[in-house]
Residue, then its C-alpha position, 0 to 999 in steps of 0.5 A: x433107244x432101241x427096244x434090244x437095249x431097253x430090254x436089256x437095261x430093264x434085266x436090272x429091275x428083274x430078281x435073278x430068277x426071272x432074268x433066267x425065265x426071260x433068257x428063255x423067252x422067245x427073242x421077238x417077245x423078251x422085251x414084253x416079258x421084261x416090261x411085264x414083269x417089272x411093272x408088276x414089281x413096280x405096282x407092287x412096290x407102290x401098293x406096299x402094305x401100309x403104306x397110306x391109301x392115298x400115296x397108294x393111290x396117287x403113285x398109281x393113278x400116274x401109272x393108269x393115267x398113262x394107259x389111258x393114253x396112246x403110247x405117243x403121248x407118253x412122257x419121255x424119260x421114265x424107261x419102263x413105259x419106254x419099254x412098255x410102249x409095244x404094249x400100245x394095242x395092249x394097254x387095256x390089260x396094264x391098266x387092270x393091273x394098275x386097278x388090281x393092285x390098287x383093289x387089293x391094297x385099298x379095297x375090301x375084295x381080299x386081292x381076287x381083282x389082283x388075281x384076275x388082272x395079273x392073269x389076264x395080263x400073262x393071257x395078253x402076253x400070251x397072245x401077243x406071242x401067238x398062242x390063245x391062252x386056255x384053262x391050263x395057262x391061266x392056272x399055270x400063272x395063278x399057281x405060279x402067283x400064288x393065287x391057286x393052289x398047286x395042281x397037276x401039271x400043265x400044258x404050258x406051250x414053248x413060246x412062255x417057256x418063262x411061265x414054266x420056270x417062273x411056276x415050277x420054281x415057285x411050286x418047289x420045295x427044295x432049299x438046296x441052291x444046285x438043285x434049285x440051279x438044276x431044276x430052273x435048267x430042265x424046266x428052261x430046257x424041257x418045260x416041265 
């Protein structure tokens, strides 16, 4: 399948929000948002709270197992590692994701693996967009995730343009929809 028609396919697994971040992603690098964030959502679904620790632990070992691998060895059928496949160099950061989330449903550190993992995998996207991710990125995404608190805001470069939406949107307060709608708009637009 083609990675256009995968990525298009993987919008299905993203919230509304999120499909409105990616649309403003650069083209070339829509596919990694897409991926990413979806096997976020797909850990995170797996390490639900109270689930047992060792279905935990079982669904997430399959996906850990896989990033041991070279994307060539995958197995065929399963979508999000189709998708996942350009992150082949990357894999590295989508098994700390796996572990992060497996530490914060069965482990005693309080989620700060999670936090760290999800930080570096958007520092990795980052850089396969091009861009060393520097202090103000990392906060951006920790605040966004809810691993930080809100602070001033920061320099968040074009090309994760998502990231700005994805954090500003998390950052507001306002319930109201339209202006909920507007606000995604200027951040998509302007950044900030």
């Amino acid at each position: 399948m083609e990675p256009t028609t995968l990525s298009n396919a993987g919008l299905d697994w993203l919230d509304p929000l999120e499909r409105l971040a990616v649309a403003y992603a650069p083209r070339a690098r829509r596919a990694d948002w897409i991926g990413l964030l979806a096997l976020d959502r797909r850990l995170a679904d797996a390490a639900q709270e109270g689930r047992d620790p060792i279905m935990v632990q079982l669904r997430l070992a399959w996906w850990r197992d896989r990033f041991a691998q070279p994307a060539t060895e995958w197995p065929k059928g399963e979508p999000l590692l189709a998708l996942l496949t350009m992150w082949d160099d990357d894999r590295a950061a989508l098994a700390a994701l796996v572990d992060g989330w497996e530490a914060r449903n069965v482990g005693q550190d309080g989620g700060a693996e999670l936090a760290s993992a999800r930080i570096e995998a958007f520092a990795t996207l980052a850089r396969r967009s091009g861009i060393e991710p520097d202090d103000d990125l990392r906060r951006a995404v920790a605040e966004w995730l809810g691993h930080a608190p809100a602070g001033k805001n920061p320099r968040i470069p074009k090309a994760m343009r998502p990231l700005a939406i994805l954090r500003g949107m998390a950052l507001r307060q306002e319930t109201t929809p339209l202006r909920n709608m507007l606000a995604a708009l200027r951040l998509g637009l302007l950044g900030r």
